[in-house]
C-alpha positions in Angstrom: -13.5 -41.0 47.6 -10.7 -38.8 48.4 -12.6 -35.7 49.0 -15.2 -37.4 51.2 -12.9 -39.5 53.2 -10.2 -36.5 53.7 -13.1 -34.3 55.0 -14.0 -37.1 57.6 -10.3 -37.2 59.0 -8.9 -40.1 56.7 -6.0 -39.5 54.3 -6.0 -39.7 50.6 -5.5 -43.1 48.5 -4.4 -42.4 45.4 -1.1 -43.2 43.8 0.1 -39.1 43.6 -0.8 -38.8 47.4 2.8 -40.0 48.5 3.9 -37.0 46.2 1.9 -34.6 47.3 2.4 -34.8 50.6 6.1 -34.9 50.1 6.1 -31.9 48.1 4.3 -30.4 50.4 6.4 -31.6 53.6 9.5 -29.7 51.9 7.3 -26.6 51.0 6.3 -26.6 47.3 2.5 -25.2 48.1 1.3 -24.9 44.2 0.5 -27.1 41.5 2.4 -24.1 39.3 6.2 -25.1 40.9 5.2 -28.7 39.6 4.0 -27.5 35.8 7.3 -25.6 36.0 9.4 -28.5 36.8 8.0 -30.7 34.5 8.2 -28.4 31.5 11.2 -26.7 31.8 13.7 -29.0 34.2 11.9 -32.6 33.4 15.5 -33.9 32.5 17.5 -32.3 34.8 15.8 -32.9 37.6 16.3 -36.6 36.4 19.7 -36.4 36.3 19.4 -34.8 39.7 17.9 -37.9 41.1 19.8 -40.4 39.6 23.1 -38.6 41.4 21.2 -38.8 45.2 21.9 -42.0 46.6 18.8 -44.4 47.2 19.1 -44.0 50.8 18.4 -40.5 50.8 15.3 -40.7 48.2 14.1 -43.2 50.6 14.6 -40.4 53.7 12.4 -38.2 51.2 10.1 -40.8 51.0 9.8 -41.8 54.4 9.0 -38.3 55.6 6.2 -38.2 52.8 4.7 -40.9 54.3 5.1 -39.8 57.8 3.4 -36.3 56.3 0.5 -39.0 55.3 0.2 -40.5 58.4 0.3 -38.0 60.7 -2.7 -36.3 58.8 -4.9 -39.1 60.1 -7.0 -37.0 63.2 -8.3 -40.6 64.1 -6.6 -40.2 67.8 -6.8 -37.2 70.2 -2.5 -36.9 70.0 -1.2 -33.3 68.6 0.6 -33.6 65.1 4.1 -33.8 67.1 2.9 -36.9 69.1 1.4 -38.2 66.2 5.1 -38.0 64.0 6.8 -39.9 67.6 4.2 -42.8 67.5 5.0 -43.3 63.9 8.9 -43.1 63.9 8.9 -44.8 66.7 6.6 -47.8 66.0 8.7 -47.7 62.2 11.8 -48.0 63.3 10.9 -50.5 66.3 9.9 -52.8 63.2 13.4 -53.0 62.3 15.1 -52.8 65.7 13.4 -52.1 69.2 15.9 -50.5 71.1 16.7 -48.1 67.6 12.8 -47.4 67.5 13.2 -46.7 71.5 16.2 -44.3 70.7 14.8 -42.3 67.3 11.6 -41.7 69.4 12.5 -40.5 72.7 15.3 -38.4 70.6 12.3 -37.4 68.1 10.1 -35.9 71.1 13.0 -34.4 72.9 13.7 -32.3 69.7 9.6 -31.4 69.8 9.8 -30.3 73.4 13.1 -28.4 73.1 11.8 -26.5 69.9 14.5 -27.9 67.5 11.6 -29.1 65.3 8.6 -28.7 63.7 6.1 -30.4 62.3 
C-alpha cells in the first residue's frame, strides 16, 4: 500500500512513517545512523529523551508531521506554501489570530531566505 500510494502522490500510513520523516526532516538519510543508535546508544539516547522537556519532543514531532504533510503533491502549491497552509491552518485550530501570526511570519521567513524547506 505504501509503495503504490507514495508513487501516486499520497504519503505513507504506517506507524514508523512519523519517524521517518522526522529523522529525515533533521538529516539522518540512512537506515545505518538508525542500526547504530539502537545498538550502541539505545540507553543513552533514552536518557537523552527523558531530560528534553515534552514540549520540545512535541516541536520534533510536529515538524515530522509537517514533513508528512507537506509530501502530499495533491495541490499545485510549492513545498514552502504547502508548510504555511499547514502551520497556519494548525495553529488557527488553537487560536486564529496565533495561526494568522505563525503563518504570515512562516512565509516571510520563505520569501526573505531565512528558511528552507
Amino acid at each position: 500500500m505504501n509503495l503504490v500510494g507514495t508513487s501516486l502522490g499520497g504519503i505513507p500510513m504506517c506507524h514508523g512513517a512519523g519517524g521517518m520523516a522526522g529523522h529525515v526532516r533533521f538529516g539522518v538519510r540512512t537506515g545505518g545512523s538508525l542500526v547504530f543508535v539502537g545498538l550502541f546508544l539505545a540507553d543513552p539516547a533514552a536518557t537523552l529523551f527523558q531530560l528534553f522537556p515534552t514540549s520540545v519532543l512535541g516541536a520534533i514531532l510536529f515538524f515530522g508531521g509537517l514533513e508528512l504533510a507537506a509530501g502530499s503533491h495533491g495541490s499545485g502549491l510549492d513545498k514552502n506554501d504547502r508548510y504555511v497552509l499547514l502551520v497556519t491552518a494548525g495553529v488557527s485550530k488553537w487560536n486564529m489570530g496565533a495561526g494568522y501570526l505563525a503563518g504570515l511570519l512562516l512565509w516571510h521567513c520563505f520569501q526573505r531566505g531565512w528558511l528552507k524547506a
